[in-house]
PALUM-146082 format. One line per 3 residues: number of its first residue (from 1); their letters; for each residue x, y, z of N, C-alpha, C. Coordinates in steps of 0.05 Angstrom, whole numbers, plus 32768, in hexadecimal, padded with zeros to 4 digits. Layout:
N
NUM) a) X,Y,Z,X,Y,Z,X,Y,Z; ...
This chain:
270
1) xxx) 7E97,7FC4,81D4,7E9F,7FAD,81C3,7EBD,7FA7,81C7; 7ED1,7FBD,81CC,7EF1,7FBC,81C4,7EF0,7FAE,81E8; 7EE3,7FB7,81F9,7EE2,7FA6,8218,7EE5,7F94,8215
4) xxx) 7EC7,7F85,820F,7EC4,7F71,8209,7ED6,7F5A,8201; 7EE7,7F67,81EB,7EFB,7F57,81DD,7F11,7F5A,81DF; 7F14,7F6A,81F5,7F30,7F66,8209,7F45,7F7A,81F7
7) xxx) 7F3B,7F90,81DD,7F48,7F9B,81D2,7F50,7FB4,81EB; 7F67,7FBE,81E1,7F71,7FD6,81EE,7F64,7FD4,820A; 7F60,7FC3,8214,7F57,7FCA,8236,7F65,7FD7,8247
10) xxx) 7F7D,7FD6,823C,7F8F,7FF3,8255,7F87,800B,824F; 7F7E,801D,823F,7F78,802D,8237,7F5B,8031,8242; 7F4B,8022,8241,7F2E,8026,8259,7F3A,8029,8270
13) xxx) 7F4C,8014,8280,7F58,800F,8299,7F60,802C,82A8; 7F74,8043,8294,7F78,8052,8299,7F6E,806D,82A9; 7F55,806C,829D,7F3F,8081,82A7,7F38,807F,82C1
16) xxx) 7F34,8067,82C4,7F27,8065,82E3,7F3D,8068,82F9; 7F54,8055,82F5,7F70,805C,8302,7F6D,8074,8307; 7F73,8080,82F5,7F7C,80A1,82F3,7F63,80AD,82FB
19) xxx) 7F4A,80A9,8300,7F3B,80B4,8308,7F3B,80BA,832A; 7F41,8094,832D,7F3D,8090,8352,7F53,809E,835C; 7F6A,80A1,834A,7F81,80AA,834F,7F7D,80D1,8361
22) xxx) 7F6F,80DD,8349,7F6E,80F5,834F,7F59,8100,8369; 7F46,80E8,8365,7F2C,80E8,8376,7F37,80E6,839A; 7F41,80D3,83A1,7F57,80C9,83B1,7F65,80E0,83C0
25) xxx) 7F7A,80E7,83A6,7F90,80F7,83B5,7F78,8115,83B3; 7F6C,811F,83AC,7F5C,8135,83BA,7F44,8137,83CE; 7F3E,8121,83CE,7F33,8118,83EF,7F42,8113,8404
28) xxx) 7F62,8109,83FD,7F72,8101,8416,7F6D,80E7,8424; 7F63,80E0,8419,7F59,80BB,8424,7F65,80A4,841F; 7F7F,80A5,840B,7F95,809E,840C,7FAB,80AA,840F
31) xxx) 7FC3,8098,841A,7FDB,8098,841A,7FEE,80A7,83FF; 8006,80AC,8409,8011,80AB,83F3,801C,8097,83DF; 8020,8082,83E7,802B,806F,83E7,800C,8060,83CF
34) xxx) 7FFA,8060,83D1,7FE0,8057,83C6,7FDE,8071,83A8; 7FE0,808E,83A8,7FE0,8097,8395,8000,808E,8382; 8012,8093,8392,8031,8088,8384,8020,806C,8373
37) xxx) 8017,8059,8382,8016,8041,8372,8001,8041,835E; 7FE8,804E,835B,7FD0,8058,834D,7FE7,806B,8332; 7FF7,8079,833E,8008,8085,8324,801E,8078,830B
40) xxx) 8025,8062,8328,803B,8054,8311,8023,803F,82FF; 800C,8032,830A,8003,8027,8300,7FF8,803B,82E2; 7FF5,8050,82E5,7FE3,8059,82CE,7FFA,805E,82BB
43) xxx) 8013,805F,82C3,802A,805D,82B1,802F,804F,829E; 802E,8035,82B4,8032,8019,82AC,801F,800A,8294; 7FFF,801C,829F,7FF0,8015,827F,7FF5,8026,8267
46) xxx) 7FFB,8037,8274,8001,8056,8260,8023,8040,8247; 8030,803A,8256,8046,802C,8244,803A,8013,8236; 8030,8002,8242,8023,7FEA,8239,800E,7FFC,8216
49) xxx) 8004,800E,8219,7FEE,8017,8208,8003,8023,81F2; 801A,802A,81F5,8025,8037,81E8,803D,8029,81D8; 8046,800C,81E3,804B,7FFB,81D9,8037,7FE5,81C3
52) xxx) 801F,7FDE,81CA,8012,7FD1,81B8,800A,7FED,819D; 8007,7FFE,81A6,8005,8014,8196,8025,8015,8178; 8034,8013,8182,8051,8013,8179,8052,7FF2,8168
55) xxx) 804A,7FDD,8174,804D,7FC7,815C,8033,7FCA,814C; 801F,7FD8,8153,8010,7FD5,8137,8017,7FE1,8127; 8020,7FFD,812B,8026,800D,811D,803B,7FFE,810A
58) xxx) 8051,7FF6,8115,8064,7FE0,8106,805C,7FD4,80F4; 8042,7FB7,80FB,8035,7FAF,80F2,802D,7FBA,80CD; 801C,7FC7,80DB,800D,7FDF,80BE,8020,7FE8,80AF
61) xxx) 8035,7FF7,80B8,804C,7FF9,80A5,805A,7FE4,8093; 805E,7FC7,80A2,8069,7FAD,8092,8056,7FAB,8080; 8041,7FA9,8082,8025,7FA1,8072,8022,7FB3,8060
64) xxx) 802E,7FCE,8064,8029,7FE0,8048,8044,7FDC,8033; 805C,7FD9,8040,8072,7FDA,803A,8073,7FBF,801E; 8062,7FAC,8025,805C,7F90,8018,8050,7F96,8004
67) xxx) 8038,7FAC,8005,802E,7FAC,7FEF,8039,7FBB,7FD7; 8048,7FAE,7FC1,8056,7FC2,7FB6,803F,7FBD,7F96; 8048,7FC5,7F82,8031,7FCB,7F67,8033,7FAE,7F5E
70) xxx) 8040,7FA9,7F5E,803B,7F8C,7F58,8020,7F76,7F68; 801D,7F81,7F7A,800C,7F67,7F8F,7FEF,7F76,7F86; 7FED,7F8F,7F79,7FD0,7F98,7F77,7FC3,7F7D,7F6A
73) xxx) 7FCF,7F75,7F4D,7FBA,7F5F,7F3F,7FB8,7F4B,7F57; 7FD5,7F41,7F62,7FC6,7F29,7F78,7FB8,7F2F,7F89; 7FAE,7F45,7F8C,7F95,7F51,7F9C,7F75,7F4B,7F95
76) xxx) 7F7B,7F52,7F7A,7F62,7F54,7F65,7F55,7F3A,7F58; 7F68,7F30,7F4F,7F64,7F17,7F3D,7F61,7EFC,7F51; 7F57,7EEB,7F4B,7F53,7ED2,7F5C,7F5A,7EB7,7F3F
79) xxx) 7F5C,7E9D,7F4A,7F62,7E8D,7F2F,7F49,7E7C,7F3A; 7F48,7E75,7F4F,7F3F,7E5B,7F5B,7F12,7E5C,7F4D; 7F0A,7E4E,7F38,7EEC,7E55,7F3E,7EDF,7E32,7F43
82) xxx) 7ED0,7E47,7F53,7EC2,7E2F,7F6B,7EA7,7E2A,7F64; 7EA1,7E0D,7F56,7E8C,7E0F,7F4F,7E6F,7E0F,7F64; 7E75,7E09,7F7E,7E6C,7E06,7F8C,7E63,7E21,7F9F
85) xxx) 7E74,7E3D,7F97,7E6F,7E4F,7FA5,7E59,7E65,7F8F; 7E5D,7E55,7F75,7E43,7E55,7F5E,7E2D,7E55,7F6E; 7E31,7E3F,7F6F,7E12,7E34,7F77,7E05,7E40,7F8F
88) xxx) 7E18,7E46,7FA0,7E12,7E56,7FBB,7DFC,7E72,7FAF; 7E11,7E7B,7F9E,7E09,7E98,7F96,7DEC,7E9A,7F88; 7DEA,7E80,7F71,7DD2,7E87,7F61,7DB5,7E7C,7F7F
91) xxx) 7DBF,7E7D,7F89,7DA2,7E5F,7FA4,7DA2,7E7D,7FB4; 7DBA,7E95,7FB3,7DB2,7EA5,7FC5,7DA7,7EBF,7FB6; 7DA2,7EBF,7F94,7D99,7ED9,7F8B,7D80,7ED9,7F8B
94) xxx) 7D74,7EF1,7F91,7D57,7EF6,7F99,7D4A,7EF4,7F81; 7D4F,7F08,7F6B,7D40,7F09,7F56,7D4F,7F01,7F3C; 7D69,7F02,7F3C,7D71,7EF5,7F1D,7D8A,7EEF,7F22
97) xxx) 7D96,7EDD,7F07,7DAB,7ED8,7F0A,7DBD,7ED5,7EE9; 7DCB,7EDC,7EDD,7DD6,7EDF,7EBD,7DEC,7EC4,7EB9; 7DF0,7EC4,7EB3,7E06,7EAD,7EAC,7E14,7EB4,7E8C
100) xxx) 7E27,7EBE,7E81,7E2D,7EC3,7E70,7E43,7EB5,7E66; 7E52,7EA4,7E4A,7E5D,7E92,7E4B,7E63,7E8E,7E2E; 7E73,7E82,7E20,7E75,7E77,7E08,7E5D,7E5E,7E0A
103) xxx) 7E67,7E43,7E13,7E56,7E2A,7E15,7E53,7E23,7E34; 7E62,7E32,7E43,7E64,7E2C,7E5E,7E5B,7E07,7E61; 7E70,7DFF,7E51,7E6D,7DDF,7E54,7E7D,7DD6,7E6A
106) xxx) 7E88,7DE6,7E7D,7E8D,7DD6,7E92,7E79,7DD6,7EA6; 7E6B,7DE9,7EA7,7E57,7DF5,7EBC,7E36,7DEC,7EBC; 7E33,7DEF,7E9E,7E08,7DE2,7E9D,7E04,7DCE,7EAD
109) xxx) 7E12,7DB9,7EA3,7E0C,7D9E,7EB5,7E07,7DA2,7ECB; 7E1E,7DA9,7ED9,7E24,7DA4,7EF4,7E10,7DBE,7F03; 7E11,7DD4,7EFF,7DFC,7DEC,7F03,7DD6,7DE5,7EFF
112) xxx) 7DD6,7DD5,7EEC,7DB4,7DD1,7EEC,7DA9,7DCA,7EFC; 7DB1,7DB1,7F16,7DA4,7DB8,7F22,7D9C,7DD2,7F3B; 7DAB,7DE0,7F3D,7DB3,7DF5,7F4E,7DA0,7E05,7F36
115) xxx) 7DA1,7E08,7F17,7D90,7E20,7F11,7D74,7E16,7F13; 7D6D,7DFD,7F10,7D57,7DF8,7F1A,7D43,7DFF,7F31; 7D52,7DF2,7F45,7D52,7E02,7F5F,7D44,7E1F,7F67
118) xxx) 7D50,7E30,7F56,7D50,7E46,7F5E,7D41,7E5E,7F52; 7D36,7E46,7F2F,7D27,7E52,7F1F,7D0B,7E4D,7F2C; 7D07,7E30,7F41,7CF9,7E27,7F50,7CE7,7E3A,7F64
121) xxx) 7D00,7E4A,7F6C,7D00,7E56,7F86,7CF0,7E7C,7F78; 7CEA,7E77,7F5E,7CDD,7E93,7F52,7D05,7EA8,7F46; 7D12,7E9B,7F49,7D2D,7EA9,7F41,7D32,7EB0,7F1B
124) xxx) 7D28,7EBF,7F0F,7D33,7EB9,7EED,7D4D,7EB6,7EE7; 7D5C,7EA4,7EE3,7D70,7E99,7ECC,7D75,7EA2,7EB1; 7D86,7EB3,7EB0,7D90,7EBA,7E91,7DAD,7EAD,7E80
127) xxx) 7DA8,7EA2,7E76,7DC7,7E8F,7E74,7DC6,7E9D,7E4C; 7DDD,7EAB,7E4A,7DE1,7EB7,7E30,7E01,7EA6,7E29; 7DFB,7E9A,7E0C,7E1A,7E8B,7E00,7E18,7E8E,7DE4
130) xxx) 7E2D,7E89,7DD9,7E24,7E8D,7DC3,7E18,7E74,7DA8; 7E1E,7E7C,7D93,7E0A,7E6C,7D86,7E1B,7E58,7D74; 7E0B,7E35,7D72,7E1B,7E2A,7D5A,7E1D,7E31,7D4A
133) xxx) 7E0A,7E40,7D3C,7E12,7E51,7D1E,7DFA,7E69,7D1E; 7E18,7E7B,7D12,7E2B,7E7A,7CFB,7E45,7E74,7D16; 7E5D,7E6E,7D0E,7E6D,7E5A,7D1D,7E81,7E6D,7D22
136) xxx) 7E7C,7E89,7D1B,7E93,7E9E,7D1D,7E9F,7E9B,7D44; 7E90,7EAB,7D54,7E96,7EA0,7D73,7E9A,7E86,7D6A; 7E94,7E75,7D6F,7E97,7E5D,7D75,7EB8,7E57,7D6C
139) xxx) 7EB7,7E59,7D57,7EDB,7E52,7D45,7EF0,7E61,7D5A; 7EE1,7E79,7D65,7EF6,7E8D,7D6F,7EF8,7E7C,7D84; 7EEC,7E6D,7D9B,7EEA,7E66,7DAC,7EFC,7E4F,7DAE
142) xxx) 7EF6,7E41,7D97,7F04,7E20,7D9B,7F2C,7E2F,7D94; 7F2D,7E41,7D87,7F3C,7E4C,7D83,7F4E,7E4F,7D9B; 7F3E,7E5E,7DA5,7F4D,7E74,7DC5,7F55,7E5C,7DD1
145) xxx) 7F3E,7E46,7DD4,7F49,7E2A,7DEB,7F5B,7E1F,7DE3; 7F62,7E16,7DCD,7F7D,7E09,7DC0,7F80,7DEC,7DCC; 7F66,7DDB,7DCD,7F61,7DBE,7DCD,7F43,7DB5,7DC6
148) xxx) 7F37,7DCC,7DBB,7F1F,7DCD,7DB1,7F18,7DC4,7D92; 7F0E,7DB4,7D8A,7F04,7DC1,7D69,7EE6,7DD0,7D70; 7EE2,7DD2,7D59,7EC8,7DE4,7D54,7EB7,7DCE,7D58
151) xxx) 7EB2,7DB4,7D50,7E9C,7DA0,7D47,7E94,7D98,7D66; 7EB4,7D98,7D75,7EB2,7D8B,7D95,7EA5,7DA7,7DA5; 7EB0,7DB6,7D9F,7EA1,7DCE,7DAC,7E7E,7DDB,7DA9
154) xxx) 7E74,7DDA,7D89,7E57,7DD5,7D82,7E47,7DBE,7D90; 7E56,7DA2,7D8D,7E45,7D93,7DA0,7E3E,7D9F,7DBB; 7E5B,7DA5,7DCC,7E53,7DA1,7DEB,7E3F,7DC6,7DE2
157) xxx) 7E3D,7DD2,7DD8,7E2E,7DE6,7DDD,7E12,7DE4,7DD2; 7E0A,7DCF,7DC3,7DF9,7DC5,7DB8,7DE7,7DAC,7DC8; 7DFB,7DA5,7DDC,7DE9,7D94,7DF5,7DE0,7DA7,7E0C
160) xxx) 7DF0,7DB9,7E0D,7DE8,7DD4,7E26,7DDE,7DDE,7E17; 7DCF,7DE6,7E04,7DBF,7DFA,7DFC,7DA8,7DE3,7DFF; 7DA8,7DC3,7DFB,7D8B,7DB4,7DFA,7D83,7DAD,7E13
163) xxx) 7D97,7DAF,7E24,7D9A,7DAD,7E48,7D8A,7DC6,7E4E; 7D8A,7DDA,7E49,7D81,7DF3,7E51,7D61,7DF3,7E4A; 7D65,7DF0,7E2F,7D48,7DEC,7E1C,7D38,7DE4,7E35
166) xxx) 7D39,7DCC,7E3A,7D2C,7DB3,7E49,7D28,7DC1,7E64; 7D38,7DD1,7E70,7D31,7DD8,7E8F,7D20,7DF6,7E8A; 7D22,7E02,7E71,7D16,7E1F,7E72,7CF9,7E14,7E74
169) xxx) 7CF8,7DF6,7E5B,7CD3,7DF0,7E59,7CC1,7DE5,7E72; 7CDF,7DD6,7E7E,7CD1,7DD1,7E9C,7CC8,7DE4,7EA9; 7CCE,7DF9,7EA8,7CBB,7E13,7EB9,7CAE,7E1E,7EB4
172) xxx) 7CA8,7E22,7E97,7C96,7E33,7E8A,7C7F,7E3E,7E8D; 7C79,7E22,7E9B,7C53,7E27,7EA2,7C52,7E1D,7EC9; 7C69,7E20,7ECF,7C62,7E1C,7EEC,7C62,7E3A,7F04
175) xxx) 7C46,7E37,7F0D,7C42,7E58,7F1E,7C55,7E53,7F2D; 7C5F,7E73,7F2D,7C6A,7E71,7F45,7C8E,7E72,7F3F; 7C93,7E69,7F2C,7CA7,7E5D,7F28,7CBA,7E7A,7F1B
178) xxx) 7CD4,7E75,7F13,7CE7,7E8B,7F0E,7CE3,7E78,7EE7; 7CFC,7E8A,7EDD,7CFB,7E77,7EC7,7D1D,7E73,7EB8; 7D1D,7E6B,7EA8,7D33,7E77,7E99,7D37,7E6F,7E84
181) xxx) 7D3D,7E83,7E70,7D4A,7E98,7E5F,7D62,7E94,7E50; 7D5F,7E89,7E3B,7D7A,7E88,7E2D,7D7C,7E97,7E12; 7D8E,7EA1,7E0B,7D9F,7EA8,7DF3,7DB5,7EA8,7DEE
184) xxx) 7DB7,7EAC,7DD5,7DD1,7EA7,7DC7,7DE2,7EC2,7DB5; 7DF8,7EC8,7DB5,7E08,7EE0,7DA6,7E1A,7EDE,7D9B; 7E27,7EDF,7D89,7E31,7ED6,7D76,7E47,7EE9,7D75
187) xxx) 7E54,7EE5,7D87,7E6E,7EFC,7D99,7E7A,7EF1,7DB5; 7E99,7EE8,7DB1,7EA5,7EDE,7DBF,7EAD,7EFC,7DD1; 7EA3,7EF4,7DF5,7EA4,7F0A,7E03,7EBA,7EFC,7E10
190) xxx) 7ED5,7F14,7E1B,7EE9,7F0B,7E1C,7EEB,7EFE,7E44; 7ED1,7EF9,7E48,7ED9,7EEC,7E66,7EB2,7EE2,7E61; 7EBE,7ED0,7E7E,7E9D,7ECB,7E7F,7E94,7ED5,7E99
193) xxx) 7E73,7EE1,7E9C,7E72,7EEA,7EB5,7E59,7EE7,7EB9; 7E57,7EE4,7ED7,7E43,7ED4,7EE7,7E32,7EF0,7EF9; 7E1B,7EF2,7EF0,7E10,7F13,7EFF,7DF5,7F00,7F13
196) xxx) 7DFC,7F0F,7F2A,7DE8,7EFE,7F44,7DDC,7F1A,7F4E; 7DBB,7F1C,7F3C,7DA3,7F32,7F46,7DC0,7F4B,7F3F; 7DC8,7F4B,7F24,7DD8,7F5C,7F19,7DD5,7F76,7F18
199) xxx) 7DB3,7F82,7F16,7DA8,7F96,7F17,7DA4,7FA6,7F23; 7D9F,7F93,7F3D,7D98,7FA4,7F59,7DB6,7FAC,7F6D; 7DB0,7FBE,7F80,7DC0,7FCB,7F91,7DD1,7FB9,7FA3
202) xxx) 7DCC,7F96,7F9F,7DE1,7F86,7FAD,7DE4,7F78,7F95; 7DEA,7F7B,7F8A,7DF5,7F70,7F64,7E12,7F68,7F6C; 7E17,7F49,7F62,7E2E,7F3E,7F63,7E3C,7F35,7F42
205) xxx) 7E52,7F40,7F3C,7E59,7F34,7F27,7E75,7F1C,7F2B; 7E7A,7F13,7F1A,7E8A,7EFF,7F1E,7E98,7EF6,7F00; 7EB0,7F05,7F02,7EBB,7F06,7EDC,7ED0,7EFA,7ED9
208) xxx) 7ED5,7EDF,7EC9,7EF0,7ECD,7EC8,7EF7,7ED6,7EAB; 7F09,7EE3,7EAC,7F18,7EEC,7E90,7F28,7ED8,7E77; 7F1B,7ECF,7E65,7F27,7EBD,7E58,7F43,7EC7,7E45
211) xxx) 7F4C,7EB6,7E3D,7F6B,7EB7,7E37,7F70,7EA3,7E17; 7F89,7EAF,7E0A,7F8C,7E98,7DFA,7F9A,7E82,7E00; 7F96,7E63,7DFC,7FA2,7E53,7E09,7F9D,7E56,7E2F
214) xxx) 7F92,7E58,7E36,7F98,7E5C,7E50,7F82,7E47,7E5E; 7F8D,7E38,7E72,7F83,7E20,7E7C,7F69,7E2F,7E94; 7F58,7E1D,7E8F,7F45,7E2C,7E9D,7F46,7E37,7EC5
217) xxx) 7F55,7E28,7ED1,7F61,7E29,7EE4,7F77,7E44,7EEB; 7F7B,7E53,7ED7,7F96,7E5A,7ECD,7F81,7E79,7ECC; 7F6B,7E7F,7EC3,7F58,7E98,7EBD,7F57,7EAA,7ED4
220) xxx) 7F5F,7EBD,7ECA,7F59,7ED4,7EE5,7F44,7EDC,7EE4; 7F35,7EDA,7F03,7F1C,7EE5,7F05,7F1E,7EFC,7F19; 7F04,7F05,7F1D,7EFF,7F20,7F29,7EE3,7F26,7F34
223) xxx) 7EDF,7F29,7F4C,7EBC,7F33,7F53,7EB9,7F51,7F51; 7EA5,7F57,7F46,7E9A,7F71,7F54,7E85,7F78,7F5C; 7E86,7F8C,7F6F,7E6D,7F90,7F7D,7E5C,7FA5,7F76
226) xxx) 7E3C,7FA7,7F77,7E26,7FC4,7F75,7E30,7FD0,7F86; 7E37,7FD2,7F9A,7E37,7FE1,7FAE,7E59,7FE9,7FB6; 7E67,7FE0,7FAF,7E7F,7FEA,7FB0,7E90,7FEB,7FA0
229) xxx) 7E89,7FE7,7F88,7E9C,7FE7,7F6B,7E89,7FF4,7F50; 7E78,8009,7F5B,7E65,8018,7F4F,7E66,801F,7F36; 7E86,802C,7F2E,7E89,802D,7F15,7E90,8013,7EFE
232) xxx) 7EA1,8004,7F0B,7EA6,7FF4,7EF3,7E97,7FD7,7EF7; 7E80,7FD9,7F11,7E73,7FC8,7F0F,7E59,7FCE,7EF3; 7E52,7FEB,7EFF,7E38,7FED,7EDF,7E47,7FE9,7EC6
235) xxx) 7E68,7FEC,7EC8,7E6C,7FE2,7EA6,7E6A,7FD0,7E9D; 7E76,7FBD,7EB7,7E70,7FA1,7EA9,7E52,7F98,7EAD; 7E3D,7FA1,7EB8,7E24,7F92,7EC4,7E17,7FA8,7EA2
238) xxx) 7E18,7FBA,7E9B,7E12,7FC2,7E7F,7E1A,7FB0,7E58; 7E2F,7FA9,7E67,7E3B,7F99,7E4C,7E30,7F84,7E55; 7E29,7F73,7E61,7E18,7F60,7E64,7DFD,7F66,7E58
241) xxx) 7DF2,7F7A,7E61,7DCF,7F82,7E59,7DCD,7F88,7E3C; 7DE6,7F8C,7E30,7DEE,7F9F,7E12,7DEB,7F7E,7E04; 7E01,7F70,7E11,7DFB,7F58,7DFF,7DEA,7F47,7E01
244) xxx) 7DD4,7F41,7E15,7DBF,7F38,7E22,7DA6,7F44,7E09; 7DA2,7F5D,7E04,7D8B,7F67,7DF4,7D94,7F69,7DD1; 7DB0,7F5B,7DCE,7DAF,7F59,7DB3,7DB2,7F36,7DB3
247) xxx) 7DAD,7F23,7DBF,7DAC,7F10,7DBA,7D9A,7EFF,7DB0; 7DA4,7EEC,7DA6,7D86,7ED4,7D91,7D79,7EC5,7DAE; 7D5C,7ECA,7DAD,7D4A,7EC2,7DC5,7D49,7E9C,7DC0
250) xxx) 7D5B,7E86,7DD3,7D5A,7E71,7DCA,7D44,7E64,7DDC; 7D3A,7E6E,7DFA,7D26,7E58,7E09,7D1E,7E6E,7E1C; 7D0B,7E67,7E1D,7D00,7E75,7E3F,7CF1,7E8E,7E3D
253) xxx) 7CEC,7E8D,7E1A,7CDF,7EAC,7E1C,7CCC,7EB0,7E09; 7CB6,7EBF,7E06,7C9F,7EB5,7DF9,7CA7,7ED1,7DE1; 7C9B,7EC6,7DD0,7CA4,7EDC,7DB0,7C96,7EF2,7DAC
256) xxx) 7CA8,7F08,7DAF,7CA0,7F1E,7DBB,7CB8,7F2F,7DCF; 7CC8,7F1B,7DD6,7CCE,7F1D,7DE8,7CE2,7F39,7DE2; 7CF0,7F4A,7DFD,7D0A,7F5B,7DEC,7D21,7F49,7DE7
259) xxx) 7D2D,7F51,7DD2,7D43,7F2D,7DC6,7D46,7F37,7DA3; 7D4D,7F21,7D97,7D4E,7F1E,7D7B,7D3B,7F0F,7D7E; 7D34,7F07,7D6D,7D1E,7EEF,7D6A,7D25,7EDB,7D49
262) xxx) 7D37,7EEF,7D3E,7D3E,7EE6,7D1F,7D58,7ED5,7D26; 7D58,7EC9,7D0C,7D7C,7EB0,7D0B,7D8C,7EB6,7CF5; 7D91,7EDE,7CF9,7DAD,7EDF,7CEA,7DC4,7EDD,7CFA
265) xxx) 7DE1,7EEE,7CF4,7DF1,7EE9,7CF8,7DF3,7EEC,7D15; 7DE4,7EFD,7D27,7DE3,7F04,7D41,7DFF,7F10,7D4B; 7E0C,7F25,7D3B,7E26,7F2E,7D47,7E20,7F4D,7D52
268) xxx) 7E28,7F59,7D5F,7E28,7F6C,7D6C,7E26,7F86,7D60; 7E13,7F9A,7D59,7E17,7FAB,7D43,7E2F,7FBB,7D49; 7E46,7FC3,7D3D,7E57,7FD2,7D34,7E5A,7FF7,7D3A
């Protein structure tokens, strides 16, 4: 492969040189003059190898020297979320996908048809937010945004909860089909996060940390992975499932279901 790609090729080069070299001068079938030049040449790659060797080394050192404690968060955190690399993710999860959110009123719209899609494709959809009442989350929420009221915030979460309604009944009775799944919790979770086949051994999470006052553009987010972020991926892919099975069951699920099924306060037991 490193041939191929023209990596370190003096260093293959070497062997054979230095091979015909020794082969040569103990058969006597060349000159002197032919091993002299067979020697400087193996020199000559011998320096060449030991120079590209010497600026990487350089290299690697500048590049560590850069990273000082400060650049860890710009390592970690990302600002930029792409609604479009959403959509990539839920069209590519095999068996489920979570969506967790206050009203996630920027996202239903524009996401349904993509959850459609994919509920289509046999995928289950879990979309957990919380509830117009009792208005406790909710107040907290219009709160934290600081251009919200409560009345503007109950609406838009009150058209995404009838947006949802409407696409869980479209599947209900179609074979074949995935479905989805809504509830509501009555507990402002302090980021929102997006779990793609969360359960299984290629489990993707995707956590935008909310803030007070903080412009949505402005949210630090964070992925983690099943497979390489093992520990503090099951914490967060658990506090999802924790608040997932104490939630009020609003569409997609027949009664019976594991859920609340009652319309008290729905807050988190203590």
């Amino acid at each position: 492969m490193e041939i191929s790609s023209g990596n370190d090729i003096e260093l293959y080069l070497i062997i054979p040189v230095a091979c015909a070299a020794i082969v040569l001068s103990f058969l006597g079938v060349a000159s002197v003059k032919v091993i002299e030049g067979l020697t400087l040449a193996i020199l000559v790659l011998i320096a060449i190898a030991l120079l590209k060797g010497r600026k990487l080394s350089q290299e690697i050192s500048t590049s560590l020297s850069a990273r000082t404690p400060g650049s860890s968060a710009r390592e970690f955190f990302w600002k930029k979320h792409d609604v479009e690399k959403v959509k990539v993710q839920i069209l590519a999860a095999r068996t489920e996908v979570w969506l967790w959110g206050t009203t996630l009123s920027m996202h239903v719209s524009e996401l349904r048809p993509t959850i459609e899609e994919a509920i289509g494709r046999g995928v289950t959809i879990r979309v957990l937010l919380v509830p117009s009442a009792p208005v406790d989350a909710l107040s907290m929420a219009a709160w934290r945004a600081g251009h919200l009221n409560t009345e503007e915030l109950e609406h838009e979460l009150s058209t995404n909860l009838a947006k949802l309604r409407r696409t869980a009944q479209k599947f209900e009775k179609k074979e074949g089909a995935g479905r989805l799944e809504v509830r509501t919790l009555n507990y402002l979770a302090p980021y929102v996060m997006y779990g793609y086949d969360p359960f299984e051994s290629s489990g993707l999470l995707e956590v935008r940390l909310s803030g007070i006052r903080v412009r949505h553009a402005e949210r630090a987010s964070f992925t983690l992975r099943a497979d390489t972020d093992t520990e503090w991926y099951s914490n967060f892919a658990q506090q999802m499932k924790v608040a997932w099975e104490h939630a009020l069951i609003e569409a997609g699920e027949p009664v019976g279901s594991s859920g609340r099924q009652d319309t008290t306060d729905g807050r988190l037991p203590l």
